[in-house]
Predicted model as a PDB file, atoms N, CA, C, CB and O in Angstrom, pLDDT in the B-factor column:
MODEL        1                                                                  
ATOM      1  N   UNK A   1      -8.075  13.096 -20.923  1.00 68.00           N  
ATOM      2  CA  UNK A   1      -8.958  13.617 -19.907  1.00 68.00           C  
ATOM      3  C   UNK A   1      -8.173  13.739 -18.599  1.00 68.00           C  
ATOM      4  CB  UNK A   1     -10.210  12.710 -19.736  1.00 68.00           C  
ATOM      5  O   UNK A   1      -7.286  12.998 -18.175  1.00 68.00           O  
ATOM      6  N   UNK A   2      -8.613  14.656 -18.147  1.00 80.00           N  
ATOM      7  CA  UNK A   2      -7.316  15.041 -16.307  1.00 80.00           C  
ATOM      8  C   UNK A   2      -8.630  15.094 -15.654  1.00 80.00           C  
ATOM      9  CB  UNK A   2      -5.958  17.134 -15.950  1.00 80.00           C  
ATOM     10  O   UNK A   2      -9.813  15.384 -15.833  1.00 80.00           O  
ATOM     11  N   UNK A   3      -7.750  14.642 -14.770  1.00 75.00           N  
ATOM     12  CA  UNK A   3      -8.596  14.114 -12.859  1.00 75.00           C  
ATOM     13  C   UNK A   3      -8.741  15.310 -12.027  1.00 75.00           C  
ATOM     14  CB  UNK A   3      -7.411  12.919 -11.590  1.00 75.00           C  
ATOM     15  O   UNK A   3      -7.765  16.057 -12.092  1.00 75.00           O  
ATOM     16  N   UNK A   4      -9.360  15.561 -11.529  1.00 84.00           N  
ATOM     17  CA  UNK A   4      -9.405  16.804 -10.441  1.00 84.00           C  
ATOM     18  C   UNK A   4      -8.465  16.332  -9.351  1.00 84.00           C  
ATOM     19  CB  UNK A   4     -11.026  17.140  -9.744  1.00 84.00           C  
ATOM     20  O   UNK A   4      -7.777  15.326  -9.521  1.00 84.00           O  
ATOM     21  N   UNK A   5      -8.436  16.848  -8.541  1.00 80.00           N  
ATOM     22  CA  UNK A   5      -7.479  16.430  -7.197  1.00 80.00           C  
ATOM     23  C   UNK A   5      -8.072  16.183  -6.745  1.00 80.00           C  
ATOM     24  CB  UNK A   5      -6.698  17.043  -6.395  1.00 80.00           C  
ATOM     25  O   UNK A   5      -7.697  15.052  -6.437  1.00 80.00           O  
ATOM     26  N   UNK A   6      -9.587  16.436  -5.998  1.00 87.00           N  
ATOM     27  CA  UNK A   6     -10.388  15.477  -5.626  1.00 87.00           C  
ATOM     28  C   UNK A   6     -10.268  13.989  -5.796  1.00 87.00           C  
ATOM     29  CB  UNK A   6     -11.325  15.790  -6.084  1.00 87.00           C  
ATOM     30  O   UNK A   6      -9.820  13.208  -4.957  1.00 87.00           O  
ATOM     31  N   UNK A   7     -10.840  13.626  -7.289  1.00 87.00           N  
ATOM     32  CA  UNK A   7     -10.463  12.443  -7.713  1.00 87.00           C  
ATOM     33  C   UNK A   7      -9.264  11.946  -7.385  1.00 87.00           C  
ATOM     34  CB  UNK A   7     -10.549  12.408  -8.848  1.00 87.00           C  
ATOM     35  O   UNK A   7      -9.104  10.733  -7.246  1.00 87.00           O  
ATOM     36  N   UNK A   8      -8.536  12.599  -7.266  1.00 82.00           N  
ATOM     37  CA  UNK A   8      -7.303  12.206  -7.435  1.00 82.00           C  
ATOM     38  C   UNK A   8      -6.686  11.338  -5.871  1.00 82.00           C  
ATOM     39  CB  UNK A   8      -6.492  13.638  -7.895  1.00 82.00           C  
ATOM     40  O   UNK A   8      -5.889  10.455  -5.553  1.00 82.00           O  
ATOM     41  N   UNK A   9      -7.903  12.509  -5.096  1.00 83.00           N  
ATOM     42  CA  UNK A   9      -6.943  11.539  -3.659  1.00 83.00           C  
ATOM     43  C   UNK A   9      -8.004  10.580  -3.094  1.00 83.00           C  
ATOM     44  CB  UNK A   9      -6.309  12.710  -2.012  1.00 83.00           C  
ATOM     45  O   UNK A   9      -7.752   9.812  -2.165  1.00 83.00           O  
ATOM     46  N   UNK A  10      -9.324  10.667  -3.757  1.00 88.00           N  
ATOM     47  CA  UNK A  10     -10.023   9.262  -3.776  1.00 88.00           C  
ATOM     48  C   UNK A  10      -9.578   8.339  -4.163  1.00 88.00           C  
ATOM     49  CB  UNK A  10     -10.967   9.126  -4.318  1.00 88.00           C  
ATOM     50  O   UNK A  10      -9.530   7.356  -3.424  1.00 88.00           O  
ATOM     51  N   UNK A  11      -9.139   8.291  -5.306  1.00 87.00           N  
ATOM     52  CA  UNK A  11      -8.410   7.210  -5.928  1.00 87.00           C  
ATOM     53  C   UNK A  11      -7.303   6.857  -5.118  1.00 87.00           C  
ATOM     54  CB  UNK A  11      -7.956   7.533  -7.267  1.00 87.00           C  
ATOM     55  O   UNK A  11      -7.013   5.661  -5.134  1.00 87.00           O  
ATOM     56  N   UNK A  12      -6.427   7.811  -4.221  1.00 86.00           N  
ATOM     57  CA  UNK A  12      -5.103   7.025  -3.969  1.00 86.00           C  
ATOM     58  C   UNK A  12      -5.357   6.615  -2.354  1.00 86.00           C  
ATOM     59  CB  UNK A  12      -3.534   8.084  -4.266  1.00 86.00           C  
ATOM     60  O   UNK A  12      -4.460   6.034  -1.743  1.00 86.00           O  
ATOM     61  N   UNK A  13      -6.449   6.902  -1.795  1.00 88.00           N  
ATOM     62  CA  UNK A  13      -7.152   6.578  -0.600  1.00 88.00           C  
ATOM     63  C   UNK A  13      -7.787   5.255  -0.699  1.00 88.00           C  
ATOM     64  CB  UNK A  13      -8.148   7.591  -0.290  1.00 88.00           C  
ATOM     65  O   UNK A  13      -7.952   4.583   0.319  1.00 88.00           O  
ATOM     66  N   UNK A  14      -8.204   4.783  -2.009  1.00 91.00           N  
ATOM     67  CA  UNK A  14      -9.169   3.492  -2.522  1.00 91.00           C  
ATOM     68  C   UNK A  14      -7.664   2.677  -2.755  1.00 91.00           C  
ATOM     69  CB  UNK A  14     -10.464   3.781  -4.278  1.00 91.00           C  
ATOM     70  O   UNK A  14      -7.637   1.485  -2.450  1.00 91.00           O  
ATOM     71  N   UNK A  15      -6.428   3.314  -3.291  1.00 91.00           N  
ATOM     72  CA  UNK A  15      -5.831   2.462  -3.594  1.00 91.00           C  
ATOM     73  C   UNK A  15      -5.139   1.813  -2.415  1.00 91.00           C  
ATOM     74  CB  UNK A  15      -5.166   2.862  -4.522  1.00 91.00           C  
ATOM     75  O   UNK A  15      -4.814   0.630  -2.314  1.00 91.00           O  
ATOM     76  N   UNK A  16      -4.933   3.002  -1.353  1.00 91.00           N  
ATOM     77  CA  UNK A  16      -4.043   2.216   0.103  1.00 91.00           C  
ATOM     78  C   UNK A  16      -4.610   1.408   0.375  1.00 91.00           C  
ATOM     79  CB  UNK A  16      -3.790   2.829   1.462  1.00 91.00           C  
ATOM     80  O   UNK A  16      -4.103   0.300   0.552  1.00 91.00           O  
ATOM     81  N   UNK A  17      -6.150   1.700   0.545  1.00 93.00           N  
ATOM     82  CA  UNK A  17      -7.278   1.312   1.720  1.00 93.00           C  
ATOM     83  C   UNK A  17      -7.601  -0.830   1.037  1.00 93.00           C  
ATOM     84  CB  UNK A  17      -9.364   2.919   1.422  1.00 93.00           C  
ATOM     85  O   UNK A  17      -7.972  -1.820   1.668  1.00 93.00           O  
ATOM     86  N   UNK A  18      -7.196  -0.628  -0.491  1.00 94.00           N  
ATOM     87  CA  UNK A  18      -7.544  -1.984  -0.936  1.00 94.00           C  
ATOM     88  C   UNK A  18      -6.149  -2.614  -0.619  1.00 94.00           C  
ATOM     89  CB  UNK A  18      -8.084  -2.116  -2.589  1.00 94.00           C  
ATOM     90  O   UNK A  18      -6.036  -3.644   0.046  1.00 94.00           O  
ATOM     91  N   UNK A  19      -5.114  -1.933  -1.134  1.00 93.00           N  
ATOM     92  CA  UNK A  19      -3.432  -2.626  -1.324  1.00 93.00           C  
ATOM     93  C   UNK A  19      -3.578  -2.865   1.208  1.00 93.00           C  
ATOM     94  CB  UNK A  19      -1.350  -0.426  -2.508  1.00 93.00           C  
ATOM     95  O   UNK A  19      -3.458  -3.969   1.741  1.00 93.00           O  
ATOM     96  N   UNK A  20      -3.691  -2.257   1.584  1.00 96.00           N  
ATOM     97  CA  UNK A  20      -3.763  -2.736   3.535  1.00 96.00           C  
ATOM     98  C   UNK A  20      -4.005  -3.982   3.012  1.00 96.00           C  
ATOM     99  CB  UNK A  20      -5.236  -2.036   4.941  1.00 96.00           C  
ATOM    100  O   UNK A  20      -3.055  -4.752   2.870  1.00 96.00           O  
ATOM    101  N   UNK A  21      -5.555  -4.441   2.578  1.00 96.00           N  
ATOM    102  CA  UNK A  21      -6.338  -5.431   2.566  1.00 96.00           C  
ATOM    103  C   UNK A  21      -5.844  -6.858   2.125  1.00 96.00           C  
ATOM    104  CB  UNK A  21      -7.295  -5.017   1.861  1.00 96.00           C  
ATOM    105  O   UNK A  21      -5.866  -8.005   2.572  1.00 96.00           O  
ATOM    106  N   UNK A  22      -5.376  -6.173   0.989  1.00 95.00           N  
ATOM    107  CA  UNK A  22      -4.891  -7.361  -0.362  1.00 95.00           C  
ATOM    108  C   UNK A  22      -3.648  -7.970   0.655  1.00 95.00           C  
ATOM    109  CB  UNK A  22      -4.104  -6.440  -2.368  1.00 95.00           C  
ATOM    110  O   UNK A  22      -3.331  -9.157   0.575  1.00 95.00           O  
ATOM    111  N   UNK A  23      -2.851  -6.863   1.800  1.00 95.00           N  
ATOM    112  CA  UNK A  23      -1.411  -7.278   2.230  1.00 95.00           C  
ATOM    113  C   UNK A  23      -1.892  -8.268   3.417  1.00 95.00           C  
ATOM    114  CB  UNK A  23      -0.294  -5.861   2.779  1.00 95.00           C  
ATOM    115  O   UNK A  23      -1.283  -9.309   3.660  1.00 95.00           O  
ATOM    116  N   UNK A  24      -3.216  -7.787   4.247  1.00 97.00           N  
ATOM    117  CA  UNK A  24      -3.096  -8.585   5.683  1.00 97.00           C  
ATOM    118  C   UNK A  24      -3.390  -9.945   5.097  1.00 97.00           C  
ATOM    119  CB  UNK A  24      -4.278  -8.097   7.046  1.00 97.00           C  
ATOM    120  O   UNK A  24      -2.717 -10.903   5.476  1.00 97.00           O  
ATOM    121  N   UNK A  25      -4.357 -10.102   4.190  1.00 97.00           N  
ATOM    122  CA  UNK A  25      -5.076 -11.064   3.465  1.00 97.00           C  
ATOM    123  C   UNK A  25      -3.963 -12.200   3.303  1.00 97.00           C  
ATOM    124  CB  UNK A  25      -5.697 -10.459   2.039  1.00 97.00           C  
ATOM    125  O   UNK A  25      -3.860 -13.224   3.979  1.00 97.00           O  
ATOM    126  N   UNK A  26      -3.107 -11.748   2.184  1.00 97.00           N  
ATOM    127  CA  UNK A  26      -2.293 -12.055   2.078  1.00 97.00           C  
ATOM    128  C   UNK A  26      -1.013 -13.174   3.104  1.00 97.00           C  
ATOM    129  CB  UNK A  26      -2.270 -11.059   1.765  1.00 97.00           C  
ATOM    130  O   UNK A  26      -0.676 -14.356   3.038  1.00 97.00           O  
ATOM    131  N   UNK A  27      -0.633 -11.996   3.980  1.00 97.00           N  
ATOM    132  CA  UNK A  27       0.019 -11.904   4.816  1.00 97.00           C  
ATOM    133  C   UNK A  27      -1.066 -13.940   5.711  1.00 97.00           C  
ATOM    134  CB  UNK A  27      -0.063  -9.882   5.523  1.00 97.00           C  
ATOM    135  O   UNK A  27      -0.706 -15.116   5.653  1.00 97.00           O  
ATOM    136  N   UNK A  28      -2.037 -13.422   6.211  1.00 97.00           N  
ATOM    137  CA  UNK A  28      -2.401 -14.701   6.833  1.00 97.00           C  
ATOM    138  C   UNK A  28      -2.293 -15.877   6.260  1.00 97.00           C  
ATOM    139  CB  UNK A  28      -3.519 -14.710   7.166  1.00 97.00           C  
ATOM    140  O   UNK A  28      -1.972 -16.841   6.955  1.00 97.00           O  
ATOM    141  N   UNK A  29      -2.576 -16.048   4.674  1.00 97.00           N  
ATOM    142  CA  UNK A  29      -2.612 -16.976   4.053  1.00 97.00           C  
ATOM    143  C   UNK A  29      -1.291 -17.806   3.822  1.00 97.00           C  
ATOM    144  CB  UNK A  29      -3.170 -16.571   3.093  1.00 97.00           C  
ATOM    145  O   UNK A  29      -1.208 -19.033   3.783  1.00 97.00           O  
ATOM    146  N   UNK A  30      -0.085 -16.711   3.650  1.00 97.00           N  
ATOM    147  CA  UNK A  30       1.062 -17.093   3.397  1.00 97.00           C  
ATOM    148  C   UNK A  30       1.926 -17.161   4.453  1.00 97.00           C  
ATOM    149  CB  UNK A  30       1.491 -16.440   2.534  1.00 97.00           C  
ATOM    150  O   UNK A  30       2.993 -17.750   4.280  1.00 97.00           O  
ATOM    151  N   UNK A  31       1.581 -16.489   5.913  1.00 97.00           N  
ATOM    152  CA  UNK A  31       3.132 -17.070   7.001  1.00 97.00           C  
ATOM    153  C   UNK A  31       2.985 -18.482   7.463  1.00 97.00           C  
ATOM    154  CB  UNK A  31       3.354 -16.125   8.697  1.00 97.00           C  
ATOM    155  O   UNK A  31       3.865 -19.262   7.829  1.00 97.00           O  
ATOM    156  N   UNK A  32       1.642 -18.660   7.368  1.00 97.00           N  
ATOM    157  CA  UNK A  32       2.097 -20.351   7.874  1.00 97.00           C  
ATOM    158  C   UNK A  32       2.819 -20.894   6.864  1.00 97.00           C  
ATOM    159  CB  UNK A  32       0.810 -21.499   8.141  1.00 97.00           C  
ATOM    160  O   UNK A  32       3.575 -21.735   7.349  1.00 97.00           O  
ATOM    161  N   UNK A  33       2.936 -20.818   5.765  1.00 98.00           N  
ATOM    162  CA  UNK A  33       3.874 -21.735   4.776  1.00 98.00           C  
ATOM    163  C   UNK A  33       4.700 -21.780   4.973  1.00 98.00           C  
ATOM    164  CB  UNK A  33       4.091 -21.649   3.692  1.00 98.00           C  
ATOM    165  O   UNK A  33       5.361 -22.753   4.609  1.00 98.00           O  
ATOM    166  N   UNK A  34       5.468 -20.351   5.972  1.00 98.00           N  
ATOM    167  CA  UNK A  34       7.565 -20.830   6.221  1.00 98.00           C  
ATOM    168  C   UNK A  34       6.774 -20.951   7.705  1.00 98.00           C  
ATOM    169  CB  UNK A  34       9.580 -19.109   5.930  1.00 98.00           C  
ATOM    170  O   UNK A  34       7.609 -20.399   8.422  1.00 98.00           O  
ATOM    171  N   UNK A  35       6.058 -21.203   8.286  1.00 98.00           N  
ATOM    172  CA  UNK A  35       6.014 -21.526   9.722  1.00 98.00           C  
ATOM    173  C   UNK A  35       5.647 -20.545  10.901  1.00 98.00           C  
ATOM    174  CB  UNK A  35       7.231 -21.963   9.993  1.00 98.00           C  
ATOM    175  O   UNK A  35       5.755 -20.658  12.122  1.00 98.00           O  
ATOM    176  N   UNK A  36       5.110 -19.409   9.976  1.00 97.00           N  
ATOM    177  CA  UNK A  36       5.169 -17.819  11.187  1.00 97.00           C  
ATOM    178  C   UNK A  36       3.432 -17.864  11.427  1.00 97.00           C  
ATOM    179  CB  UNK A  36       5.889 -15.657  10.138  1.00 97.00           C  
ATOM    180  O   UNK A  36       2.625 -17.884  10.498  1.00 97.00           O  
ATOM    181  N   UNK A  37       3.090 -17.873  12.828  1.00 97.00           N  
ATOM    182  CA  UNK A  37       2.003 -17.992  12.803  1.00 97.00           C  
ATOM    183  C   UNK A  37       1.427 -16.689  13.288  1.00 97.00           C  
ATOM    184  CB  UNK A  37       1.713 -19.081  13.392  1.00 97.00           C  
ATOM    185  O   UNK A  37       0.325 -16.700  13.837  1.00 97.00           O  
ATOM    186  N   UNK A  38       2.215 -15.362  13.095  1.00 97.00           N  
ATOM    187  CA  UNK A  38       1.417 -14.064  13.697  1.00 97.00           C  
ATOM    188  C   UNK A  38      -0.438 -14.247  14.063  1.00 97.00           C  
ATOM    189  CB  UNK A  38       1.626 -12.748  12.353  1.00 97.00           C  
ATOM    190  O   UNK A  38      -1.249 -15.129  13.780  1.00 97.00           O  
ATOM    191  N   UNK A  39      -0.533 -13.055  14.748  1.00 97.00           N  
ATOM    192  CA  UNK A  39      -2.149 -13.020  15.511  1.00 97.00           C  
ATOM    193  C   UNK A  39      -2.525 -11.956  14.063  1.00 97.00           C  
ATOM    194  CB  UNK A  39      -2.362 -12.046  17.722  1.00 97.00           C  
ATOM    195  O   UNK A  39      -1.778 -11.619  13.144  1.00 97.00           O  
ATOM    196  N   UNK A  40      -4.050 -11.605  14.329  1.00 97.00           N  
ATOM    197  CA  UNK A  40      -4.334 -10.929  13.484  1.00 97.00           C  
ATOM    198  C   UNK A  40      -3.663  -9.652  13.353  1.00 97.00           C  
ATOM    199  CB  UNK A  40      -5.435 -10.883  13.549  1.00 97.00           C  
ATOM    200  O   UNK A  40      -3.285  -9.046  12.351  1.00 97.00           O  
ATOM    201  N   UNK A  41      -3.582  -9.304  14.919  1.00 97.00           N  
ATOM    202  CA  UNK A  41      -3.277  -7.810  15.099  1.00 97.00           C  
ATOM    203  C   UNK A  41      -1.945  -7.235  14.962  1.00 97.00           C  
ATOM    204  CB  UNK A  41      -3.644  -7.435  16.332  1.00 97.00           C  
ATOM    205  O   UNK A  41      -1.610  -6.051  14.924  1.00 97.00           O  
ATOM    206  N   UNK A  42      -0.886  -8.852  14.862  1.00 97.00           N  
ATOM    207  CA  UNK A  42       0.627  -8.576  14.322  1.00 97.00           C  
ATOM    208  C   UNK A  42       0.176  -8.612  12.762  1.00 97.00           C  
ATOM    209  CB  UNK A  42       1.994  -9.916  14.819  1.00 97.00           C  
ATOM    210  O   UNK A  42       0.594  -7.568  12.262  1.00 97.00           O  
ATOM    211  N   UNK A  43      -0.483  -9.361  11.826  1.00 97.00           N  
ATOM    212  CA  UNK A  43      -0.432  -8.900  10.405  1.00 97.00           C  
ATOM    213  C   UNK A  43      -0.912  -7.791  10.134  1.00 97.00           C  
ATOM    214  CB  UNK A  43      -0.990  -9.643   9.582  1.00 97.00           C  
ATOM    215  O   UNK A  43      -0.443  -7.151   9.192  1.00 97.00           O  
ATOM    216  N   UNK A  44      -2.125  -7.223  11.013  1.00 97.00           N  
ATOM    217  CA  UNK A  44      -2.346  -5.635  10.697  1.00 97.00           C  
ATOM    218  C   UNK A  44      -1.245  -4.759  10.917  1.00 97.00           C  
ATOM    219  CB  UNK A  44      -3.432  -5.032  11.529  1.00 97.00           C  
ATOM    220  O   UNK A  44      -0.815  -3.981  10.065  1.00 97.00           O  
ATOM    221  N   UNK A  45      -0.666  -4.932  12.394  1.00 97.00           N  
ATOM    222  CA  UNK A  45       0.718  -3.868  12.083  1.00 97.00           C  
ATOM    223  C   UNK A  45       1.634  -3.882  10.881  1.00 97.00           C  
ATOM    224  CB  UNK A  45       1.758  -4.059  13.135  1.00 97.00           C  
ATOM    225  O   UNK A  45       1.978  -2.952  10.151  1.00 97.00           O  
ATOM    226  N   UNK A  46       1.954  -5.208  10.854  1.00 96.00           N  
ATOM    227  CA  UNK A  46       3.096  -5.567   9.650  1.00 96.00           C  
ATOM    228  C   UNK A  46       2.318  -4.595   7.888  1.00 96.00           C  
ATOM    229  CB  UNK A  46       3.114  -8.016   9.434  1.00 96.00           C  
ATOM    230  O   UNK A  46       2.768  -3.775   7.089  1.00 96.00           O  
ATOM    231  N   UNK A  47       0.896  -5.405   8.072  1.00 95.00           N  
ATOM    232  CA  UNK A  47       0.940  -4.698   6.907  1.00 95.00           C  
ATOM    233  C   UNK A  47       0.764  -3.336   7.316  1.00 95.00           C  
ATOM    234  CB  UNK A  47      -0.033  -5.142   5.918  1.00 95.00           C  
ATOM    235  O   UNK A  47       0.694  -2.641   6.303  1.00 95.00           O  
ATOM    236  N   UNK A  48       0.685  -2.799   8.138  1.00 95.00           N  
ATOM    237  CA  UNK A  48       0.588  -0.671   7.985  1.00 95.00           C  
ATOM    238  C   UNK A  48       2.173   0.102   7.869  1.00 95.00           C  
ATOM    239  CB  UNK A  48      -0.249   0.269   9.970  1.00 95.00           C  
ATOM    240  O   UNK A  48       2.588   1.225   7.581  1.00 95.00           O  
ATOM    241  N   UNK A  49       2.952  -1.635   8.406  1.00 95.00           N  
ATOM    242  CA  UNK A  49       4.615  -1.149   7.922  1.00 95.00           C  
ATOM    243  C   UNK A  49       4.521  -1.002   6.380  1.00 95.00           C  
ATOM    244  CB  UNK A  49       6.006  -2.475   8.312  1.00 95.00           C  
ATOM    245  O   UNK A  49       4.919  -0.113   5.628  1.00 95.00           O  
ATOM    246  N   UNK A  50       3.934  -2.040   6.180  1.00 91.00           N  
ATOM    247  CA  UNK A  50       4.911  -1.947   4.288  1.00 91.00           C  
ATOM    248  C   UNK A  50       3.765  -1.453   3.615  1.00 91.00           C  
ATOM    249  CB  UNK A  50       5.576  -3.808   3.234  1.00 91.00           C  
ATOM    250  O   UNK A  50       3.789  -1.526   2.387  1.00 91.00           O  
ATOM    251  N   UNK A  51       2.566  -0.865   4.273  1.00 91.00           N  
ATOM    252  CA  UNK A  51       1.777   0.027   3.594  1.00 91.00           C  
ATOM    253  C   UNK A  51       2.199   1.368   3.921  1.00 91.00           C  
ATOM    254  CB  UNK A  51       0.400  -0.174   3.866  1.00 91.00           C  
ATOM    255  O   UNK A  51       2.306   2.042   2.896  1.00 91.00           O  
ATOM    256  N   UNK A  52       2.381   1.781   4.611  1.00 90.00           N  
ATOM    257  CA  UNK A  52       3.480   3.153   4.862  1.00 90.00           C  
ATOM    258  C   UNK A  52       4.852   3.105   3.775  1.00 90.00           C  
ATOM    259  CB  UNK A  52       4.225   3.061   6.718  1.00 90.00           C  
ATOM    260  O   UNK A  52       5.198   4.191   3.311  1.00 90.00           O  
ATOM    261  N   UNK A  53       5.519   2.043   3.426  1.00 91.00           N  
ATOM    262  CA  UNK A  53       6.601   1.568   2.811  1.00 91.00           C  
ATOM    263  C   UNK A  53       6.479   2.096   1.597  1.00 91.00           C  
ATOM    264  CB  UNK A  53       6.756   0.203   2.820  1.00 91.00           C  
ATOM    265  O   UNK A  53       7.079   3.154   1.411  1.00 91.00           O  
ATOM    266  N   UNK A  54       5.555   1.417   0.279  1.00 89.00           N  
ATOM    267  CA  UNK A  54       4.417   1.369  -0.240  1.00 89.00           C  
ATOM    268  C   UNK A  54       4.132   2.722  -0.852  1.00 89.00           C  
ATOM    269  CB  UNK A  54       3.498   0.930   0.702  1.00 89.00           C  
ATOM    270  O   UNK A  54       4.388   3.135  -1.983  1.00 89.00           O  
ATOM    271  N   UNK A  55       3.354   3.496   0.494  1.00 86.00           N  
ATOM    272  CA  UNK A  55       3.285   5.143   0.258  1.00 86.00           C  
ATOM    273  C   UNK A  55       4.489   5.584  -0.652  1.00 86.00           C  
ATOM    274  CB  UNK A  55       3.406   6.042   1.789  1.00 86.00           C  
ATOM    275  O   UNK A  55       4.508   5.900  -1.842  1.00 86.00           O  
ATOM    276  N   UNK A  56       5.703   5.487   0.489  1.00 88.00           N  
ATOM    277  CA  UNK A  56       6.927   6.315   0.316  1.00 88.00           C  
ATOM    278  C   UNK A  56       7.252   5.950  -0.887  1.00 88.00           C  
ATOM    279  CB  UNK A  56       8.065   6.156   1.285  1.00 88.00           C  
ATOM    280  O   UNK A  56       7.669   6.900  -1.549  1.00 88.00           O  
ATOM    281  N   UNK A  57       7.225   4.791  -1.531  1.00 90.00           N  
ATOM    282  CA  UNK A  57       7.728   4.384  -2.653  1.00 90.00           C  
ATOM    283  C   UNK A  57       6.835   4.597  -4.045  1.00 90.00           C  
ATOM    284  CB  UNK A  57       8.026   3.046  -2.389  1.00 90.00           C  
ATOM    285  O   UNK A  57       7.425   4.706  -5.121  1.00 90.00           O  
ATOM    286  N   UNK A  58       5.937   4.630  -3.996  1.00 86.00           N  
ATOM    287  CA  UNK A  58       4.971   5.702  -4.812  1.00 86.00           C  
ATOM    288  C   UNK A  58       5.017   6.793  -4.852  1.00 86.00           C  
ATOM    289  CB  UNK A  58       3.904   5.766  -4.610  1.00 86.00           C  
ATOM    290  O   UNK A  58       5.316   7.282  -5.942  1.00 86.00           O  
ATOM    291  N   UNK A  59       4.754   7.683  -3.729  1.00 85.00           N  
ATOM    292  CA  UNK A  59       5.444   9.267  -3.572  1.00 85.00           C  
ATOM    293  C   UNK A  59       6.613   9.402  -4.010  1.00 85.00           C  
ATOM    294  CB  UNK A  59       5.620   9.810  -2.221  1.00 85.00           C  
ATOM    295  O   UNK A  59       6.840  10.487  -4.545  1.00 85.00           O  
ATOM    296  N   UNK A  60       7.482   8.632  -3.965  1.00 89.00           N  
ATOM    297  CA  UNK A  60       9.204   9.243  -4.637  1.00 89.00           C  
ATOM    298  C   UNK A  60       9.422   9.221  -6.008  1.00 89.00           C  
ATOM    299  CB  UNK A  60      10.561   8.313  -4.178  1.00 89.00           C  
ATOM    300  O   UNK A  60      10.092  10.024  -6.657  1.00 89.00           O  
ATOM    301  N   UNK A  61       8.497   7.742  -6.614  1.00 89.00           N  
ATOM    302  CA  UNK A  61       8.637   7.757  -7.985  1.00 89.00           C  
ATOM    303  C   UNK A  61       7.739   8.959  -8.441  1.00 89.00           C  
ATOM    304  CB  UNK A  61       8.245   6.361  -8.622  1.00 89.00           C  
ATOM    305  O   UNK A  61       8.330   9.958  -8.853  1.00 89.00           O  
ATOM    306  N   UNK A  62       6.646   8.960  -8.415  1.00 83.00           N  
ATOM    307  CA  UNK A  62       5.633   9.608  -9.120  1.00 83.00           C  
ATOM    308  C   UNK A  62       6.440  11.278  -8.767  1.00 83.00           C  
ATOM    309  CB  UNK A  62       3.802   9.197  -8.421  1.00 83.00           C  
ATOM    310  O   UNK A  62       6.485  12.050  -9.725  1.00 83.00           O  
ATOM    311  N   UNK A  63       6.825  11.585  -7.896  1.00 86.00           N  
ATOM    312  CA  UNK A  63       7.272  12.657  -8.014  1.00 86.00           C  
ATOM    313  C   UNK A  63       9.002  12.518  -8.754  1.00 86.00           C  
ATOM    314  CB  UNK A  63       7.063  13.268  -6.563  1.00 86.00           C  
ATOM    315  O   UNK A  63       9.078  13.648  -9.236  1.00 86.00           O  
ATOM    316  N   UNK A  64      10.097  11.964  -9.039  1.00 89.00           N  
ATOM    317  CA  UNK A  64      10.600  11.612  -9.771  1.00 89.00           C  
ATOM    318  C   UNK A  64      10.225  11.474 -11.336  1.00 89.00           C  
ATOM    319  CB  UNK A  64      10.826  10.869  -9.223  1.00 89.00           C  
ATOM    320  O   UNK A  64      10.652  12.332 -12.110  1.00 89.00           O  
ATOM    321  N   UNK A  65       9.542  10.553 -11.749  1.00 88.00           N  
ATOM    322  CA  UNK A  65       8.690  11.100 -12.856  1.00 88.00           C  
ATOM    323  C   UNK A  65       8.244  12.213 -13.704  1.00 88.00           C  
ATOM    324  CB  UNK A  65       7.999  10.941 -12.617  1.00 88.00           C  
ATOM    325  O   UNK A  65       8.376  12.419 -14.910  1.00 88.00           O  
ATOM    326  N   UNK A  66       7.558  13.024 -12.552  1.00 83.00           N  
ATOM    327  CA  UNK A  66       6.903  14.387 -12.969  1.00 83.00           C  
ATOM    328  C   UNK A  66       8.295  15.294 -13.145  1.00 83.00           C  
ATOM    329  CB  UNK A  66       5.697  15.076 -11.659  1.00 83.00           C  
ATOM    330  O   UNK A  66       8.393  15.969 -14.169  1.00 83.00           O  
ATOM    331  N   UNK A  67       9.459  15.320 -12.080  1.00 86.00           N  
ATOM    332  CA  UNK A  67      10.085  15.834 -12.519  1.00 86.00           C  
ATOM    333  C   UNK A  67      11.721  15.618 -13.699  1.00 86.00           C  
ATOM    334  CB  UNK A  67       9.965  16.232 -11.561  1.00 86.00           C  
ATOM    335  O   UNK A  67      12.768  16.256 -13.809  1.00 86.00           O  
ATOM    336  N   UNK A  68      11.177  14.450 -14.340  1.00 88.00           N  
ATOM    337  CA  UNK A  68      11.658  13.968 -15.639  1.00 88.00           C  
ATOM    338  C   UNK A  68      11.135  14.107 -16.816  1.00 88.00           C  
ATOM    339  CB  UNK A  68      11.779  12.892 -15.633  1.00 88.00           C  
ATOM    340  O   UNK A  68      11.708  14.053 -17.904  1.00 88.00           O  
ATOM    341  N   UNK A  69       9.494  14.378 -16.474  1.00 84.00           N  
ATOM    342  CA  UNK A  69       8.836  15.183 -17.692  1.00 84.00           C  
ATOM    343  C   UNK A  69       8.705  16.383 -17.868  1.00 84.00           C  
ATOM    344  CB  UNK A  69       7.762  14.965 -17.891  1.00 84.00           C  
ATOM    345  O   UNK A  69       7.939  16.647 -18.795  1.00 84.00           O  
ATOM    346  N   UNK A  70       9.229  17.407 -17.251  1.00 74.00           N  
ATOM    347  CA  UNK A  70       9.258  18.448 -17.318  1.00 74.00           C  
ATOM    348  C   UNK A  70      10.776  19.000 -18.422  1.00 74.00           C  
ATOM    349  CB  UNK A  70       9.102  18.781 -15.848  1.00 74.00           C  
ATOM    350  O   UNK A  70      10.989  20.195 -18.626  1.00 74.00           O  
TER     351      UNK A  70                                                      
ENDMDL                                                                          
END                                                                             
């Protein structure tokens, strides 16, 4: 079964919009353990770095990919 493109950029909009979440989440729970005590609004930047990161690195494979199955 194939996805419309619609679907298609819902899905990868649901996927940033959860993977931000899962990272700041993350991100708070785990810098105090080596000692980094960022504010909220430094783990939101940090994570929109390596969610931008993230992007790029999904975009290169998946297009890499497609053009290995061809």
């Amino acid at each position: 079964m194939s996805q419309s493109r619609t679907m298609s950029l819902v899905e990868s909009l649901a996927n940033v919009i959860v993977g931000y979440g899962v990272a700041v989440v993350t991100q708070i729970l785990i810098f105090p353990q080596f000692g980094w005590n960022p504010t909220l609004a430094q783990n939101m930047r940090i994570g929109a770095v390596f969610t931008a990161v993230s992007l790029a690195r999904s975009f290169t494979l998946r297009r890499l990919f497609e053009r290995l199955g061809r």
